[in-house]
VODOMAR-96129 format. One record per residue (C-alpha): residue in one letter; y, z, x; residue number from 1. Coordinates in nm, 2 decimals. Layout:
BEGIN
 type     c2     c3     c1 seq
    a      Y      Z      X NUM
...
This chain:
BEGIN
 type     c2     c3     c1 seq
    x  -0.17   0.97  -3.03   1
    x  -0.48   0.77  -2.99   2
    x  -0.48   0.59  -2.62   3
    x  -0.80   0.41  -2.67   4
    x  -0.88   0.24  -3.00   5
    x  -1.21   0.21  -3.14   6
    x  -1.24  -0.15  -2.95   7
    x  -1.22   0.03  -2.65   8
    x  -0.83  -0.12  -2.56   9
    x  -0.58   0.05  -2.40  10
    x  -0.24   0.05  -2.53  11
    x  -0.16  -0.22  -2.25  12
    x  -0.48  -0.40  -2.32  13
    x  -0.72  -0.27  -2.04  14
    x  -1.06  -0.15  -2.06  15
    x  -1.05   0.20  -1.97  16
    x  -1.21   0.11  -1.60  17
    x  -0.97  -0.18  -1.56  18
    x  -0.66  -0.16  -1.30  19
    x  -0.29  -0.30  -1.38  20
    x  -0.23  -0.59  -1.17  21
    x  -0.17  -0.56  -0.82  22
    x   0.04  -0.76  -0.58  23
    x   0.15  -0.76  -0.23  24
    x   0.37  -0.92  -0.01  25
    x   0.49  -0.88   0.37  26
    x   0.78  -0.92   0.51  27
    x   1.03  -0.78   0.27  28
    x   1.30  -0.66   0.54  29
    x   1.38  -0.86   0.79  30
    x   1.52  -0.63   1.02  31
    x   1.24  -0.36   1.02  32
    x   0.95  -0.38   1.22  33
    x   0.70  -0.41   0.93  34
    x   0.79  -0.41   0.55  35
    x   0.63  -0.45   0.24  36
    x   0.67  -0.49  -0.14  37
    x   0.34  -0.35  -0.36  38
    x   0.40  -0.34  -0.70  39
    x   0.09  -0.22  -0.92  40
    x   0.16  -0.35  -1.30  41
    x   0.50  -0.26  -1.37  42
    x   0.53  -0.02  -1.07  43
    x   0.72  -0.19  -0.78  44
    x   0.78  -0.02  -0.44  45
    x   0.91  -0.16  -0.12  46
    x   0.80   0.02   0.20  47
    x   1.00  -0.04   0.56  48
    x   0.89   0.09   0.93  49
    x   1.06   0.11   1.21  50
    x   0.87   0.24   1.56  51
    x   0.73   0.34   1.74  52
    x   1.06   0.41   1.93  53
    x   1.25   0.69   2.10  54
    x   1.25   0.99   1.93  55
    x   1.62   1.10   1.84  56
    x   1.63   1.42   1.83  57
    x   1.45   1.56   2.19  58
    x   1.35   1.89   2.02  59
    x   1.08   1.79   1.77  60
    x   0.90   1.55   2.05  61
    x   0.54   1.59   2.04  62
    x   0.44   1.51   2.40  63
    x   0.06   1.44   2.31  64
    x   0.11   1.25   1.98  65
    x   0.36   1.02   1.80  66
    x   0.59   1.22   1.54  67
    x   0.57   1.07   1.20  68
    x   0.88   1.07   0.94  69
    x   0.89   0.97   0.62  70
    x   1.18   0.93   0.28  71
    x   1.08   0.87  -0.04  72
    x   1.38   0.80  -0.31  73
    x   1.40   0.62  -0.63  74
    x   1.65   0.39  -0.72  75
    x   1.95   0.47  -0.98  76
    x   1.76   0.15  -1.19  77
    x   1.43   0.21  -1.13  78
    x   1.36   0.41  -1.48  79
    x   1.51   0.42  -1.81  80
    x   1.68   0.71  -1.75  81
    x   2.01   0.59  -1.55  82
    x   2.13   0.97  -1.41  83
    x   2.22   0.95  -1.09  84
    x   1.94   1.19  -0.88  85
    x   2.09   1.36  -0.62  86
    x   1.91   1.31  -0.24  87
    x   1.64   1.55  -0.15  88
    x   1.53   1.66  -0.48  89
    x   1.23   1.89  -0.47  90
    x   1.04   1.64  -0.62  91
    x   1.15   1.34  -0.36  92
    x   1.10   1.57  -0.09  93
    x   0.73   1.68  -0.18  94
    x   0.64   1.35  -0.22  95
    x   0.80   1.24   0.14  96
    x   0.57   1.51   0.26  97
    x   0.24   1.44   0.05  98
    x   0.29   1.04   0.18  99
    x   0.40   1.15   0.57 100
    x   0.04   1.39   0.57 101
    x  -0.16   1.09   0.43 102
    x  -0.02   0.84   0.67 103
    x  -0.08   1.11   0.94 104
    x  -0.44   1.10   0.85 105
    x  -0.47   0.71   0.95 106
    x  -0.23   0.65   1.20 107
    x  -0.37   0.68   1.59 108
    x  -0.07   0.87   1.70 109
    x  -0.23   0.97   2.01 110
    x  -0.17   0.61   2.16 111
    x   0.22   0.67   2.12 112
    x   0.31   1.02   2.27 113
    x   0.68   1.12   2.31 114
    x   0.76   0.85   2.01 115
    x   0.86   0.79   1.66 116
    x   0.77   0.64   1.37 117
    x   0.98   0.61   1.05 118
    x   0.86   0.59   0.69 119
    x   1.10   0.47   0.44 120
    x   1.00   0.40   0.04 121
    x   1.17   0.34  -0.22 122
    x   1.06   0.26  -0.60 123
    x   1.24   0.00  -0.76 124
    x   1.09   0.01  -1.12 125
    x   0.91   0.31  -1.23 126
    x   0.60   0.29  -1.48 127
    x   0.32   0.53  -1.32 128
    x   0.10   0.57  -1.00 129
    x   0.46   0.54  -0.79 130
    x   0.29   0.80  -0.61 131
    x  -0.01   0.56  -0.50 132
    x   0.21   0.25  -0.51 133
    x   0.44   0.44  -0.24 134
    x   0.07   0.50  -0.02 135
    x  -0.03   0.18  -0.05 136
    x   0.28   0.00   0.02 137
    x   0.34   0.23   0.35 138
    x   0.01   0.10   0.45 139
    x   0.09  -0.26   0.39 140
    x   0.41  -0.21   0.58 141
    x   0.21  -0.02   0.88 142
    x  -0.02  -0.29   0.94 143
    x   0.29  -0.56   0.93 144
    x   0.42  -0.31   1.19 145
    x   0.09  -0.37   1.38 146
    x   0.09   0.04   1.45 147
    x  -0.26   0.12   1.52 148
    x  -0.51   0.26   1.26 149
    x  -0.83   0.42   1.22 150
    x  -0.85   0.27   0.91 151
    x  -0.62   0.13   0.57 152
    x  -0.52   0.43   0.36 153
    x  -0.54   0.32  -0.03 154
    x  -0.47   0.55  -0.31 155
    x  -0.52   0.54  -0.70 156
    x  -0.47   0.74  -0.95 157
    x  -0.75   0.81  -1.28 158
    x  -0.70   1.05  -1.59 159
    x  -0.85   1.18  -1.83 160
    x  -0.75   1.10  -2.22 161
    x  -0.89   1.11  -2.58 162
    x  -1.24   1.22  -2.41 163
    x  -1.21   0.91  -2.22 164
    x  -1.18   0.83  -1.80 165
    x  -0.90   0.63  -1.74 166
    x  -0.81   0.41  -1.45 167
    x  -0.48   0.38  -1.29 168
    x  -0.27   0.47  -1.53 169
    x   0.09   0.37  -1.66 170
    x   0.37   0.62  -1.75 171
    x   0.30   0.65  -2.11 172
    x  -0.02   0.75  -2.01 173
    x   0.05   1.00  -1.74 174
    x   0.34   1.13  -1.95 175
    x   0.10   1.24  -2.23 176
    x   0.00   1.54  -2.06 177
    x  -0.36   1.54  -1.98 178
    x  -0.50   1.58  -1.65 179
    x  -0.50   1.32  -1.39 180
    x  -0.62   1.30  -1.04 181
    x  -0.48   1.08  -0.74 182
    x  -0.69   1.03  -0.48 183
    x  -0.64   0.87  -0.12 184
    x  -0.89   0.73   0.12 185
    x  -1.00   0.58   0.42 186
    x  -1.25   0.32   0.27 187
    x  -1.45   0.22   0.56 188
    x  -1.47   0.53   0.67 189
    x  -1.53   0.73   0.34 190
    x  -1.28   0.98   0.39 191
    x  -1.05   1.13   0.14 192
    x  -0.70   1.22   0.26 193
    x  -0.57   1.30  -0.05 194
    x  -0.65   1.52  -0.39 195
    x  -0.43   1.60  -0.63 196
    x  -0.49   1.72  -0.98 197
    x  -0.23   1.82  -1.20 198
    x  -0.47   1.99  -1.48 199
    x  -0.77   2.19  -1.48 200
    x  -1.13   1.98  -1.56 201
    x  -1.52   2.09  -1.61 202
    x  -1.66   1.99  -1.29 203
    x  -1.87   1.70  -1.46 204
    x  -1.63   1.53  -1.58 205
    x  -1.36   1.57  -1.27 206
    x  -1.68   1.42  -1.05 207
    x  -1.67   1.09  -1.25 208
    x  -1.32   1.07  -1.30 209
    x  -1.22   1.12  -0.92 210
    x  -1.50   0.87  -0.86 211
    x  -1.32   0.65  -1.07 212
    x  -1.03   0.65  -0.87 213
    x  -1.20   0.58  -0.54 214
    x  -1.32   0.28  -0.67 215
    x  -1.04   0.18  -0.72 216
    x  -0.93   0.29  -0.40 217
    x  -1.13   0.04  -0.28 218
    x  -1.08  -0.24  -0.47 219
    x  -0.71  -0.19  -0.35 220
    x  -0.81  -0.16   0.02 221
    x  -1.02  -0.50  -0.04 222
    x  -0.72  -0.69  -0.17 223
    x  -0.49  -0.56   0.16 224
    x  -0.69  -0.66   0.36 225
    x  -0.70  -1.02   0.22 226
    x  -0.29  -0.98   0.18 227
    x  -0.32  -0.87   0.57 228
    x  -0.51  -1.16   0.70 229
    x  -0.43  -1.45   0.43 230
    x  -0.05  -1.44   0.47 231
    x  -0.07  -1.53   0.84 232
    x   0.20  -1.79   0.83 233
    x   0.24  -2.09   1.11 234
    x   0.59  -2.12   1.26 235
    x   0.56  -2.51   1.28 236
    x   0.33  -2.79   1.25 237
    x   0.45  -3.14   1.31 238
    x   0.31  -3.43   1.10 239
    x   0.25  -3.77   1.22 240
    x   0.61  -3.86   1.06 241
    x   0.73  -3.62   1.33 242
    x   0.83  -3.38   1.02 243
    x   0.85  -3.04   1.07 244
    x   0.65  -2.87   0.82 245
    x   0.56  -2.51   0.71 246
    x   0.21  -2.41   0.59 247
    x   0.00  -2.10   0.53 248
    x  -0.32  -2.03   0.72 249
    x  -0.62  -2.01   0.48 250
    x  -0.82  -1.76   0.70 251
    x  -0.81  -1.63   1.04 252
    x  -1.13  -1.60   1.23 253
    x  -1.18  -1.27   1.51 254
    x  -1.15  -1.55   1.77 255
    x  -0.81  -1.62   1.65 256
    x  -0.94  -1.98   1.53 257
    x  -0.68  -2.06   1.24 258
    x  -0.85  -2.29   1.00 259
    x  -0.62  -2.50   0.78 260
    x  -0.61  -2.78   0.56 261
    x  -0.37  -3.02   0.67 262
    x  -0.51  -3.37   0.48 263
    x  -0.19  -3.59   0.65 264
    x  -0.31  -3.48   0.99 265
    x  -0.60  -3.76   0.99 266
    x  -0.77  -3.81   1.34 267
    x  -0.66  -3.38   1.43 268
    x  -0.88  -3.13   1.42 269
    x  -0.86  -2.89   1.16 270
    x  -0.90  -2.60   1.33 271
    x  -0.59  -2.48   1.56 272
    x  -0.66  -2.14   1.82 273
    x  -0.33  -1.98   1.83 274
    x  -0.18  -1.75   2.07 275
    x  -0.18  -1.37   2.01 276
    x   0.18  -1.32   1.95 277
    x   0.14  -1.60   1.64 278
    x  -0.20  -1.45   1.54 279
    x  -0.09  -1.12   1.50 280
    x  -0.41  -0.98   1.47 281
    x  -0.44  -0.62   1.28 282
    x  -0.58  -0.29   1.47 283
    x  -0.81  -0.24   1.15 284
């Protein structure tokens, strides 16, 4: 099956160096101390945390650090295949681990000794890279949290198809048997956390296609960041009408200096400092 036609098209359109669409959104679960929903292309995950807190069970306290936990499941729905999988699966369960070492790797967890931190993600639909969209969207969900970070952990995934490098791909893609790599990093920091191959490749050619994927490593870690600090939302603003309104912050300053664009507030300045509860400024 040709996977790249002569125009240099994917079968989904993309150039071979081209990502799916990506989209991210805090907030998802009201109840949990940080949420979010990353979907990359088809791919859609939902990520909840809850902690640091007590740990429940006294015996696997870690009295210098804070003990990280992490579930991964897929929904009934989430595929096209509609057999119900039973909980704990070998595959579910390496994949809880592979995402629990990788958030390990970012998380400060000597600030919270004697605590916990939970890790729960779910796919929802299911059409390649779950195992990235699950990284990223823990990440987006540990910075809602406001748990402390050396840095944001993005992951991507690139292959290798028809003698061509491909980027982030989709499950007809992955599913076609050639070799693939998914790499996670710590961008600012240039660290990888995580290497997986599934196939063997000649050195050369694994060089430029893991490369690949830390690019787009990055380019995922750029648009979290802007998620992170865009979708600061203010509680109320009150126009001259006395109206109660809602609107979204268009940036957030270090200084915690909100800066809006409010055109019915005429005679107020634009620019509102908030407190730090409201500001919820990251640790990254």
């Amino acid at each position: 099956m040709e996977y790249v036609s002569p125009e240099g098209l994917r079968l989904d359109g993309r150039r071979p160096m081209e990502m799916r669409q990506i989209r991210g959104e805090l907030g998802a679960v009201a109840k949990a101390d940080g949420s979010a929903v990353f979907e990359m292309g088809n791919t859609k995950v939902i990520a909840a945390v809850y902690g640091p807190r007590e740990v429940q069970n006294r015996s696997q306290q870690l009295n210098d650090q804070a003990l990280v936990r992490c579930e991964y499941s897929m929904a009934n729905f989430s595929t096209g295949d509609r057999m119900r999988k039973p909980k704990g699966d070998r595959r579910s369960t390496e994949i809880s681990l592979v995402i629990r070492q990788t958030m390990e790797a970012c998380i400060l967890t000597h600030l919270m000794p004697r605590s916990q931190i939970d890790i729960f993600v779910q796919v929802l639909q299911a059409d390649g890279g779950t195992r990235s969209a699950c990284i990223n969207a823990a990440t987006l969900a540990l910075a809602d949290a406001g748990i402390p970070m050396r840095d944001l952990v993005t992951s991507c995934s690139a292959g290798y198809l028809n003698s061509n490098p491909l980027l982030d791909l989709n499950y007809v893609e992955d599913s076609a048997g050639g070799p693939d790599v998914t790499v996670g990093i710590l961008a600012k920091l240039d660290r990888v956390t995580l290497l997986q191959m599934d196939a063997k490749l000649p050195m050369d050619i694994f060089e430029n296609v893991m490369q690949l994927a830390i690019e787009g490593c990055k380019a995922i870690a750029n648009y979290i960041r802007e998620v992170r600090t865009f979708q600061l939302v203010l509680p109320v603003v009150e126009d001259h009408l006395g109206t109660i309104r809602e609107y979204q912050a268009t940036g957030v300053s270090p200084g915690h200096i909100v800066f809006l664009s409010l055109p019915f507030l005429k005679g107020i300045p634009s620019q509102l400092t908030l407190p730090n509860s409201a500001a919820q400024v990251p640790f990254w």
